[in-house]
C-alpha positions as CSV (number, residue, x, y, z in Angstrom):
1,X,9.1,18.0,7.8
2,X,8.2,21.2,7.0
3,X,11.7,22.8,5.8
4,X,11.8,19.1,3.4
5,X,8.6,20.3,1.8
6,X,9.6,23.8,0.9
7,X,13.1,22.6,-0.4
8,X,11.7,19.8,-2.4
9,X,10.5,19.6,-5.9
10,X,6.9,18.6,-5.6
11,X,4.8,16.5,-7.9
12,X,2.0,14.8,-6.3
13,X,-1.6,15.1,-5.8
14,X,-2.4,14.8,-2.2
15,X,0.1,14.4,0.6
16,X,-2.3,14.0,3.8
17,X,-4.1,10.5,3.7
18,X,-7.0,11.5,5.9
19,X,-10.6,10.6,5.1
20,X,-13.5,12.9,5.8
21,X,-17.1,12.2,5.9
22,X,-16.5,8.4,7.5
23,X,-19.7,5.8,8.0
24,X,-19.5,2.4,9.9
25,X,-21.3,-0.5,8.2
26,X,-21.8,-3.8,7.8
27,X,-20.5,-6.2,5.1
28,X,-23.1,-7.7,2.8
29,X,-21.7,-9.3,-0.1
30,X,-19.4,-8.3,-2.9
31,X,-21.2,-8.9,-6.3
32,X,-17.2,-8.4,-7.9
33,X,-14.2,-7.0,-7.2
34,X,-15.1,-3.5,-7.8
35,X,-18.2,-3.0,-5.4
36,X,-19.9,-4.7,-2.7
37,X,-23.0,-4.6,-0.7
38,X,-23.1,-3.2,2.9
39,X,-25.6,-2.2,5.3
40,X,-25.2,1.4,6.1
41,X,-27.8,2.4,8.8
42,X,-30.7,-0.2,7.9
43,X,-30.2,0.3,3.9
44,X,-28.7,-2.0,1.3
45,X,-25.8,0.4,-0.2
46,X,-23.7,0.0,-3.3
47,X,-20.1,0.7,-2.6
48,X,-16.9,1.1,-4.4
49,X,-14.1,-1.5,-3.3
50,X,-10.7,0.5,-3.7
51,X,-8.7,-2.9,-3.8
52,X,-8.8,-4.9,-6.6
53,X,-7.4,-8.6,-4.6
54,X,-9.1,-11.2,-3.3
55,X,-9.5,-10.3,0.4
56,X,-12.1,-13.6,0.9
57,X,-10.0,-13.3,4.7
58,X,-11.4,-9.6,5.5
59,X,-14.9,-9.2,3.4
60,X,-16.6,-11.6,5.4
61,X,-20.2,-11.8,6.7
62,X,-21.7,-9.0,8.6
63,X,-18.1,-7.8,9.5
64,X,-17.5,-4.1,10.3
65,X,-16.0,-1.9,7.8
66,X,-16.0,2.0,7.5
67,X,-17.0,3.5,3.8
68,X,-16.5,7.4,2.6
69,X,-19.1,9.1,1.6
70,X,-19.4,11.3,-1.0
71,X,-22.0,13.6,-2.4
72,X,-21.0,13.6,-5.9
73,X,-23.8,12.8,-8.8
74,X,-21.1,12.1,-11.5
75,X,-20.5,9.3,-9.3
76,X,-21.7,5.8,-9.7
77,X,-22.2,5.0,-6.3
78,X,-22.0,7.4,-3.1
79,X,-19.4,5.2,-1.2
80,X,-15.8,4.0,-1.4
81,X,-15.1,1.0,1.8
82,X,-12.1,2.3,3.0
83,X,-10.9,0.1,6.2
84,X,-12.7,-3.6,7.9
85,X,-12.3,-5.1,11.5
86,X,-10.6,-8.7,11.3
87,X,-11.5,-9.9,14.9
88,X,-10.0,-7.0,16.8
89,X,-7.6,-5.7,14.3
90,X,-8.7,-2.5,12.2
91,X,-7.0,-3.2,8.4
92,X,-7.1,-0.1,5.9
93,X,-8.6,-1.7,2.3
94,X,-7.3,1.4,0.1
95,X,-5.0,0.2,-2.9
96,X,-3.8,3.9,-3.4
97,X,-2.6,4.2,0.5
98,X,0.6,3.1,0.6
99,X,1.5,5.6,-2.1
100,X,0.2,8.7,-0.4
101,X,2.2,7.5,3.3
102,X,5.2,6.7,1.5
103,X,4.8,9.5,0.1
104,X,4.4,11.6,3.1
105,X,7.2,9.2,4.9
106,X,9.7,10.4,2.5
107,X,9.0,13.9,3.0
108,X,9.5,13.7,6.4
109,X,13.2,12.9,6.0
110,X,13.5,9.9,7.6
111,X,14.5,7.4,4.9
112,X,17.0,9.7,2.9
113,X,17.9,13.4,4.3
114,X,19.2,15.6,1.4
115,X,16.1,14.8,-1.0
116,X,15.8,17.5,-3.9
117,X,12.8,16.1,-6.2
118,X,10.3,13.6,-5.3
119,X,8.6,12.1,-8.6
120,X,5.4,9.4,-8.7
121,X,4.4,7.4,-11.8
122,X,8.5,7.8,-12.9
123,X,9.4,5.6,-16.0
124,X,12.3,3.6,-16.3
125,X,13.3,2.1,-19.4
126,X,10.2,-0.2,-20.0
127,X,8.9,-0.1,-16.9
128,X,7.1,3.1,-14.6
129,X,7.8,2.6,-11.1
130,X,5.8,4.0,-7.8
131,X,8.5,6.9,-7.5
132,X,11.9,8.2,-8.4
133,X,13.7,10.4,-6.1
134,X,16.6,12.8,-6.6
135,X,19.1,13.4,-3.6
136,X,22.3,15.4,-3.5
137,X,24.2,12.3,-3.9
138,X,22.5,9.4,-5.6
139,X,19.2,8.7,-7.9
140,X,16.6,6.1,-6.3
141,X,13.7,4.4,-7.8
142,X,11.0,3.3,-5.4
143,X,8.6,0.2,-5.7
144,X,5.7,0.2,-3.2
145,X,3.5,-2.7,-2.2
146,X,0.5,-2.7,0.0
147,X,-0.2,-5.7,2.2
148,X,-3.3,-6.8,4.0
149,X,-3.4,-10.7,4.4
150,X,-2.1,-11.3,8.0
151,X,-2.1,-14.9,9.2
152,X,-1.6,-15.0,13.2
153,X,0.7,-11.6,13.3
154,X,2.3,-12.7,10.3
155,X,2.0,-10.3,7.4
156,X,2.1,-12.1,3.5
157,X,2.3,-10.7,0.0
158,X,0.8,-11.2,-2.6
159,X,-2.8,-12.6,-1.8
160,X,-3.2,-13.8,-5.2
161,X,-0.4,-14.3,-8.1
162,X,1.3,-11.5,-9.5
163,X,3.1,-11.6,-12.6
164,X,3.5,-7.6,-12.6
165,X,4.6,-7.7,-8.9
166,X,7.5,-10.0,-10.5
167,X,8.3,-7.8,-13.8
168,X,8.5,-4.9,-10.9
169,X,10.9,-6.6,-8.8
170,X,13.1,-7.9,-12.1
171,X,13.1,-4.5,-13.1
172,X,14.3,-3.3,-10.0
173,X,17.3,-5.3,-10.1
174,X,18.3,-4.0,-13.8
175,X,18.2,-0.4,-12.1
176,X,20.4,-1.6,-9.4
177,X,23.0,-2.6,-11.5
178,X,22.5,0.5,-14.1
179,X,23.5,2.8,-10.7
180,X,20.8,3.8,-9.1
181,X,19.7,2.6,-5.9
182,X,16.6,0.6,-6.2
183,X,13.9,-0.2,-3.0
184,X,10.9,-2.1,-2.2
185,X,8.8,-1.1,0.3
186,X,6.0,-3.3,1.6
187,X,3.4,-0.8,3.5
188,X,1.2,-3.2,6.2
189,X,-2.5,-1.3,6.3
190,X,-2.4,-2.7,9.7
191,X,-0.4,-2.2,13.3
192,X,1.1,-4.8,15.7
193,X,2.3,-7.5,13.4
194,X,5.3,-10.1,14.0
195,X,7.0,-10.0,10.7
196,X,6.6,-10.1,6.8
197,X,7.5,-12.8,4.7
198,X,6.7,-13.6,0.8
199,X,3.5,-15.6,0.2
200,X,5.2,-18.9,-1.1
201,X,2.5,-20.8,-1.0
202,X,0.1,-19.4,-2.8
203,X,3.0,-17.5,-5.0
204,X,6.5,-19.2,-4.9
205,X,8.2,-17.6,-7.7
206,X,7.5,-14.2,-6.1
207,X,9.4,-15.3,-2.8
208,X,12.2,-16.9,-5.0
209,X,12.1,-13.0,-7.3
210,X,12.0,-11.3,-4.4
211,X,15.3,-12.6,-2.7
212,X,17.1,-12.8,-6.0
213,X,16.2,-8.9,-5.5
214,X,18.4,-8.7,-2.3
215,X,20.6,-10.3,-3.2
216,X,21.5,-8.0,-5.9
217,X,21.5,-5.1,-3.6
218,X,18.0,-4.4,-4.0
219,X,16.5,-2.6,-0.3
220,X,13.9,-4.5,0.9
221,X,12.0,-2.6,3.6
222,X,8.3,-2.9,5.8
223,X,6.4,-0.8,7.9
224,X,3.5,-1.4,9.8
225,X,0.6,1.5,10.2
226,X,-1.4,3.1,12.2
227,X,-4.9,3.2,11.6
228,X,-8.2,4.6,12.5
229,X,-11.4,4.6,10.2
230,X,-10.4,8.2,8.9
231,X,-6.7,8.1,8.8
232,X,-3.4,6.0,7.8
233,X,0.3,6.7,9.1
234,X,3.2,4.8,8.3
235,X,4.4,3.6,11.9
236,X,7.2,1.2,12.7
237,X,9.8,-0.8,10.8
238,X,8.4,-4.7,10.5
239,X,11.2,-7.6,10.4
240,X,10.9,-9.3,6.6
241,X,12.2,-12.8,6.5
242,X,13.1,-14.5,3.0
243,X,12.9,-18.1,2.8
């Protein structure tokens, strides 16, 4: 990983996705999507929610989650909840995860070898995808997707409709066929997981996008993570079934 780094053109933020300063709680309520209410050792705390979706299945009553704390008065409140126990199963809440370990992931070689320039936020026509990357041989514009609804080992995306998460996909395609190589990669904040499949039923044109996507040559790809209530790594590759 190492020799990738020093040969690569960097431009990104923070490549390590480890949290410091980590607190267990207890799920309150959540007041809207951008904070909720958890006990943190006997008080009543204000925290920030770093994922915008619905997540009615995790952010349930008195379950365990794990905040960051910060000690920063320009602030608005001193926590961000970064991860919650479903039953036995520790799931990583952070919207801007996946980014970072794909990030890292990519670095590490694994997914294309001669990488010269690594670029996030990268604009394409209309459209600004997750990442472009620059290899010795070919140009590759990168989509990524963070999933946390699991339904008996089964992993599902998108919790809610997503209109952007089909412009992105669309968009995709048109890159495919303008010559570059296009992916989608579905990052599961979670471990030990049967497969991932489109959530048809609570979004069907998304499933019905997404293998219009592959089967225009668009690379549709899942892992699975490791987790603990201060870090995320990208782990194993996860079977995705289209319908």
């Amino acid at each position: 990983m190492s020799k990738i780094i020093e040969n690569v053109r960097i431009l990104y933020y923070n490549i390590y996705m480890i949290y410091e300063n980590i607190i267990a709680g207890n799920f309150i309520s959540r007041p809207n999507r951008f904070i909720a209410k958890v006990n943190i050792n006997g008080n009543e705390e204000t925290v920030h929610v770093k994922n915008t979706g619905r997540c009615k299945e995790l952010l349930t009553e008195n379950a365990k989650v794990f905040c960051q704390h910060f000690n920063n008065n320009k602030r608005k409140t001193n926590y961000d909840l970064i991860s919650v126990y479903k039953g036995d199963r520790l799931i990583n809440m952070d919207s801007q995860a996946p980014n970072k370990v794909v990030y890292e992931f990519l670095l590490s070689g694994i997914l294309f070898t001669d990488i010269e320039e690594i670029k996030p936020e990268s604009k394409y026509k209309n459209s600004r995808f997750d990442f472009y990357v620059k290899t010795k041989s070919k140009e590759v514009y990168i989509e990524v997707k963070g999933v946390t609804l699991e339904e008996n080992g089964i992993v599902l995306f998108p919790d809610a409709p997503t209109q952007r998460g089909i412009k992105h996909i669309n968009d995709l395609i048109d890159a495919e066929k303008d010559g570059y190589e296009a992916y989608i990669i579905f990052v599961v904040q979670m471990e030990n997981v049967k497969y991932f499949t489109p959530n048809i039923k609570t979004h069907p044109q998304f499933g019905e996008t997404l293998k219009k996507a592959k089967e225009n040559g668009v690379n549709i790809l899942c892992y699975d993570c490791k987790v603990t209530e201060s870090t995320l790594d990208i782990n194993k590759r996860v079977d995705v079934k289209l319908y």
